[in-house]
C-alpha positions in Angstrom: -12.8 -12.5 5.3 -12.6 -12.4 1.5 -8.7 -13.2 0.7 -8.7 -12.2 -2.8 -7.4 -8.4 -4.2 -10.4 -6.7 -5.1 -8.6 -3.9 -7.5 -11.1 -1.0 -7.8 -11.5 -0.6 -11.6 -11.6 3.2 -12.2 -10.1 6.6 -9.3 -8.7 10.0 -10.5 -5.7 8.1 -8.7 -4.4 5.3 -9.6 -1.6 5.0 -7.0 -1.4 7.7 -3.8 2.8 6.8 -2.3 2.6 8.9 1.2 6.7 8.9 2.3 10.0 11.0 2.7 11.6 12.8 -0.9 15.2 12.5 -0.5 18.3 13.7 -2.4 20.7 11.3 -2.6 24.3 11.7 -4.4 26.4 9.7 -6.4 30.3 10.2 -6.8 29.7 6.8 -9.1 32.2 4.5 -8.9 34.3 6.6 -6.8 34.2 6.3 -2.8 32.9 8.9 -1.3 36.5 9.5 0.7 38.0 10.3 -2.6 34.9 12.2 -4.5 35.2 15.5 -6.8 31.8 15.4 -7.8 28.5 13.9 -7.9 25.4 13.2 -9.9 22.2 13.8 -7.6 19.1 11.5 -7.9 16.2 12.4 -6.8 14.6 9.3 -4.5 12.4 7.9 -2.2 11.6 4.4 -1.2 7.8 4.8 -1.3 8.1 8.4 -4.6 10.4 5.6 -6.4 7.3 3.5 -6.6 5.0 6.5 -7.4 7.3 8.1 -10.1 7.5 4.7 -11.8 4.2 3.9 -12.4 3.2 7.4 -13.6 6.6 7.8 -16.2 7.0 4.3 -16.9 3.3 2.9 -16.3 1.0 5.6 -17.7 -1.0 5.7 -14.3 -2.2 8.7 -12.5 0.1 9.0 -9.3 0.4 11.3 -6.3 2.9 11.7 -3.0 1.7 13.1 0.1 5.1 14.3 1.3 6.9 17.0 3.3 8.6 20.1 1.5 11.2 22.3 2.9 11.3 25.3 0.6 14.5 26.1 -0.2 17.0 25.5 -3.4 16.8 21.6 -2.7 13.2 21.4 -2.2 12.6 23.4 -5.0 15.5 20.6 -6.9 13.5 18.1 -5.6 9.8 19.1 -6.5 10.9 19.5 -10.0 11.8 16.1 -10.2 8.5 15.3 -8.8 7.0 17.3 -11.3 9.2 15.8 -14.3 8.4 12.1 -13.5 4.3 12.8 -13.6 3.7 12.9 -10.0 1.0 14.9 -8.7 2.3 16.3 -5.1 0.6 17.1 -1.8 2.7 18.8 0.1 2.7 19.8 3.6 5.3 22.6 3.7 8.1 23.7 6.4 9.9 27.3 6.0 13.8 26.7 5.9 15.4 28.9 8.6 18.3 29.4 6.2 21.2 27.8 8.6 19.8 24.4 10.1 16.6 23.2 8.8 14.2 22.0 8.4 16.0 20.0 5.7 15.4 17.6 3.0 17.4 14.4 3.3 20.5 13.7 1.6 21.6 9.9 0.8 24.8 9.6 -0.1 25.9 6.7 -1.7 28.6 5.1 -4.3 27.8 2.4 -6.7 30.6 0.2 -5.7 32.6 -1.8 -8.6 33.6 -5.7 -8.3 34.1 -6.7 -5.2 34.2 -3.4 -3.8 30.3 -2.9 -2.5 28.3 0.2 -2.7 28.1 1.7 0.8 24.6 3.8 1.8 25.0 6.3 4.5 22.9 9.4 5.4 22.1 13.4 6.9 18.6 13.0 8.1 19.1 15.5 11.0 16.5 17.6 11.0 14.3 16.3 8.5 11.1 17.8 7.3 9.6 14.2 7.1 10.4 12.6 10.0 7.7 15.6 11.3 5.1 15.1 9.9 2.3 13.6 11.8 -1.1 12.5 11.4 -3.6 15.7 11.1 -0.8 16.8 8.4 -3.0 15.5 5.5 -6.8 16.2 4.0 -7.0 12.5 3.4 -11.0 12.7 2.5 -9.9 15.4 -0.5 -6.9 13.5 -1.6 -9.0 10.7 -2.2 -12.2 12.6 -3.0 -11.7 11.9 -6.5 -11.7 7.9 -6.0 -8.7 5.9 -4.9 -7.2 2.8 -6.7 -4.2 1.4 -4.4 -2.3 3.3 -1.0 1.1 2.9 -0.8 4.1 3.5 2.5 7.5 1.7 3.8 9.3 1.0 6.5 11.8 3.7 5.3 9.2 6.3 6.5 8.1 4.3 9.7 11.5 4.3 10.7 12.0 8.2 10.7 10.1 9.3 14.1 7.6 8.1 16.3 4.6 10.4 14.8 5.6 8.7 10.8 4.3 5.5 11.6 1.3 7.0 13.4 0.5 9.2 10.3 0.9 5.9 7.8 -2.0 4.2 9.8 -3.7 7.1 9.6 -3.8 7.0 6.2 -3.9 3.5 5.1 -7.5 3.3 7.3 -8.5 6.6 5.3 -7.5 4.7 1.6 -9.6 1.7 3.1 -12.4 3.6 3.8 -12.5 5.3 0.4 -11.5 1.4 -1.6 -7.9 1.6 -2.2 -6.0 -1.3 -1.7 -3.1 -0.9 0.9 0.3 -1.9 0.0 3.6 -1.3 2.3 7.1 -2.1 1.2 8.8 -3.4 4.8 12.2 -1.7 3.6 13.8 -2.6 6.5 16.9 -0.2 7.3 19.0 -1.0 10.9 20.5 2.2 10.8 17.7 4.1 11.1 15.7 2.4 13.6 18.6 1.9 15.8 18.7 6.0 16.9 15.3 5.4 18.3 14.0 2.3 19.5 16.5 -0.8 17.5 14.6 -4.0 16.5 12.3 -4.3 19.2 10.8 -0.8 18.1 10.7 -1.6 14.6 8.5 -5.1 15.1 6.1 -2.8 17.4 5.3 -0.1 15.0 5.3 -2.4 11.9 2.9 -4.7 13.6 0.6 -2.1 14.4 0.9 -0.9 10.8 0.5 -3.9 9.0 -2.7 -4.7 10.7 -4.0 -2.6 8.4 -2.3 -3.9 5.3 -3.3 -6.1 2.2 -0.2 -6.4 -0.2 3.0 -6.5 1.4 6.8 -6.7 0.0 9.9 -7.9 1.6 12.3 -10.2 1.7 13.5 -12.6 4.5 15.7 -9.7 6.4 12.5 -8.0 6.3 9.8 -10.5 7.5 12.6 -11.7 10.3 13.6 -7.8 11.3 10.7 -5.5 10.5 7.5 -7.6 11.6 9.6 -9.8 14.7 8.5 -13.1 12.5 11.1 -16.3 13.5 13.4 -17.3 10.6 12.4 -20.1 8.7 13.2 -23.8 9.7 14.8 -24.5 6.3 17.9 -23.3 5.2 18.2 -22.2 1.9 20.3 -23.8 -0.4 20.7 -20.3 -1.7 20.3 -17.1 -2.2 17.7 -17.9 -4.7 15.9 -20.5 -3.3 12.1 -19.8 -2.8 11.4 -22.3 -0.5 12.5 -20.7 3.2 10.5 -17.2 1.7 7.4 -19.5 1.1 7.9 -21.3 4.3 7.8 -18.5 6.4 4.5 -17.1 4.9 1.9 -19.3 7.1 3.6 -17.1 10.0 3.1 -13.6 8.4 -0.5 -15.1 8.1 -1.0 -16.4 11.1 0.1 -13.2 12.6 -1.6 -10.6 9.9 -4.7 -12.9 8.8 -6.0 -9.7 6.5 -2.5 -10.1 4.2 -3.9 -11.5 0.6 0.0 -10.8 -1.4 3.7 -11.3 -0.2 6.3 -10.6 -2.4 10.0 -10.4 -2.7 13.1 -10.0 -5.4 15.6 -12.6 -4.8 19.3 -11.7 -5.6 22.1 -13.6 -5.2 25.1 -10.9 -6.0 28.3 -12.2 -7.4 30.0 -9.2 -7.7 28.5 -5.5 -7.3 27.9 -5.6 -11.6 26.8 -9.4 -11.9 23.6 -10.7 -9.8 21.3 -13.3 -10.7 17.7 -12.0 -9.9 14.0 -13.2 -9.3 11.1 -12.7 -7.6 8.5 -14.4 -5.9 5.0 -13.9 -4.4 2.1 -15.6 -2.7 -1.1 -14.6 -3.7 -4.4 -15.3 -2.1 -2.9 -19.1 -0.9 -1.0 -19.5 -4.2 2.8 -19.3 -5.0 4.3 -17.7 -8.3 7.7 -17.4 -9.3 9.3 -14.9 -12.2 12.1 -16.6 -14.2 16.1 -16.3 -12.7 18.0 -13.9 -15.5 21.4 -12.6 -14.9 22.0 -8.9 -14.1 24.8 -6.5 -15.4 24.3 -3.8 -13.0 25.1 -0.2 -13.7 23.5 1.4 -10.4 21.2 -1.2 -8.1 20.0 1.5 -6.1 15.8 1.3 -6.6 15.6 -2.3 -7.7 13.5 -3.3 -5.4 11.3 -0.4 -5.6 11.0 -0.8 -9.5 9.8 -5.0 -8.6 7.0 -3.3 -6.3 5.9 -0.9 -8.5 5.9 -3.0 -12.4 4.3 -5.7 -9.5 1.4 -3.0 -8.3 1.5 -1.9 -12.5 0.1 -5.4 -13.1 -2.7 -5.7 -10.5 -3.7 -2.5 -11.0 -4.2 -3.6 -15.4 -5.8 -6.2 -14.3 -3.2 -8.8 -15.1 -3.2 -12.1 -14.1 -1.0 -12.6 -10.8 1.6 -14.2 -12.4 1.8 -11.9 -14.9 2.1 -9.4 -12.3 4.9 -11.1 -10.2 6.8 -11.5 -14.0 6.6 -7.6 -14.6 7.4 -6.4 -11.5 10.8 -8.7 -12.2 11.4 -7.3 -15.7 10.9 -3.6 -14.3 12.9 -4.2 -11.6 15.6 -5.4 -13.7 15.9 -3.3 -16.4 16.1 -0.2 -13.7 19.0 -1.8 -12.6 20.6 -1.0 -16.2 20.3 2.6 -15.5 21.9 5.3 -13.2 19.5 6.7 -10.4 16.5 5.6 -8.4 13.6 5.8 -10.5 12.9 4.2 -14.1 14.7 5.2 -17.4 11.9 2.2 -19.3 9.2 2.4 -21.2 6.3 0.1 -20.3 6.9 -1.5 -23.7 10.5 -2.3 -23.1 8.9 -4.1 -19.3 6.7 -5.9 -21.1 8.8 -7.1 -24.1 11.7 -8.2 -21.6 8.8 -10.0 -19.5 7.8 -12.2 -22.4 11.3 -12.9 -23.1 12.8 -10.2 -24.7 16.4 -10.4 -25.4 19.3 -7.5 -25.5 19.2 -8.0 -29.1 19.7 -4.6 -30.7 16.5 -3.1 -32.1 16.6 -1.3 -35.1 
């Protein structure tokens, strides 16, 4: 089996994200025990990485997605709509008291050594139905089909999610694309139905079908039931016990050709030192270590997977790839909300070694 990415040059689609649109709100600074009022972001773990590379990127992008119509759908898809994403939509009819509902996130952005806290309303969630059968996969992709994206966010949300994910990362491989999943691995939600045990089962089964995967330690250890590595790491930023437990995701998933991860130490919630890492095709890369101020950190990882997918989808070379994914991902951190507020010339400036140097 070939082990390098074999990036289809041309596709209507660049990037097709198939996940959950949330809402999420942000009292800022404030806790949410003391809030008057809040911004609202519109989010997504797998649309984040779809909205970036269509506003910030330039690439044709699409989410195949659930829609409750009602006032916050209707919020929601014009957000979709602003950002350059082209939606399918499987859509549920709100019964105008209790559903079905599009999520709400709620979280605060911390301050110092007070940490942002995430919690959620997922009940009765329009996504977490969705099932395979839901989607024309052969007409989303009719067109041609660069790169397939999903996350553990989504797999976490029912039993039928993870189904419908396999479902159609084997109908993207079929028509070309080159599958990607972001582990995203989230205790909360897996613990209402199935805990750890659950999470390794499903994940397995998915990434079976995967060839570009991203997530850190937590994630390797909790979302695909790998054992920790054998070397401790000196620290937060140390490479080494990532790298080390690679041979295992391997061993286990011999079809993966990319693993990749941001490392972030946080030394308060405004000041982290970041990086990021991958292995591709049997080699290792590493992005530089730069110091973060952070306004909101919500997305950060989403915005490394998505300026990481930007650059082997341009046909960059890996490296180059790992180093824009790390410039994306930190310059979103410089900016309120989930998705990007940068211009593919800023990513690329600030990946060469740009400086915050005013520019006049």
């Amino acid at each position: 089996m070939s082990n390098e990415l074999n990036v289809r040059p041309t596709g209507a689609l660049d990037l097709v994200s198939l996940g959950a649109l949330v809402h999420r709100l942000d009292p800022g600074i404030i806790p949410f025990r003391k809030a008057m009022q809040c911004q609202i972001h519109v989010s997504g773990g797998e649309f984040n990485v779809a909205a970036n590379l269509a506003d910030c990127f330039r690439m044709n992008t699409a989410i195949a997605t659930a829609m409750a119509d009602y006032p916050i759908g209707e919020l929601i898809a014009e957000r979709v709509k602003a950002m350059g994403v082209k939606p399918f939509y499987k859509h549920f009819k709100h019964n105008g008291v209790n559903g079905p509902n599009m999520a709400t996130v709620y979280s605060d952005q911390g301050h110092g050594v007070r940490p942002p806290v995430v919690f959620y309303n997922r009940s009765n969630e329009a996504a977490a139905q969705l099932k395979p059968g839901d989607f024309d996969w052969d007409a989303i992709f009719a067109g041609g089909v660069r790169w397939f994206h999903s996350g553990g966010i989504f797999a976490s949300l029912s039993a039928t999610t993870g189904e419908l994910i396999i479902e159609g990362m084997k109908a993207a491989k079929k028509a070309g694309a080159i599958v990607s999943f972001d582990l995203n691995f989230r205790e909360k939600l897996w613990n209402i139905w199935g805990g750890s045990q659950k999470a390794a089962e499903v994940v397995g089964r998915i990434v079976d079908n995967v060839d570009v995967l991203v997530g850190n330690e937590e994630d390797l250890q909790k979302g695909l039931g790998i054992p920790g590595p054998e070397v401790a790491a000196t620290s937060a930023l140390d490479p080494h016990t990532f790298f080390g437990m690679i041979d295992k995701v391997v061993a286990k998933h011999p079809q993966v050709k990319a693993v990749a991860t941001t490392l972030r130490e946080v030394h308060s919630t405004n000041r982290h030192s970041w990086c990021a890492v991958a292995w591709i095709s049997g080699k290792t890369y590493i992005a530089p270590t730069c110091e973060l101020d952070v306004i909101d950190r919500v997305g950060g990882g989403d915005g490394f997977a998505s300026g990481f997918i930007y650059g082997l989808l341009a046909g960059e070379t890996p490296g180059e790839a790992v180093k824009l994914g790390w410039a994306h991902g930190a310059l979103l951190t410089t900016t309120p909300g989930d998705t990007t507020m940068v211009s593919v010339e800023q990513v690329r400036s600030f990946a060469k070694g740009g400086s915050a140097r005013i520019q006049r």
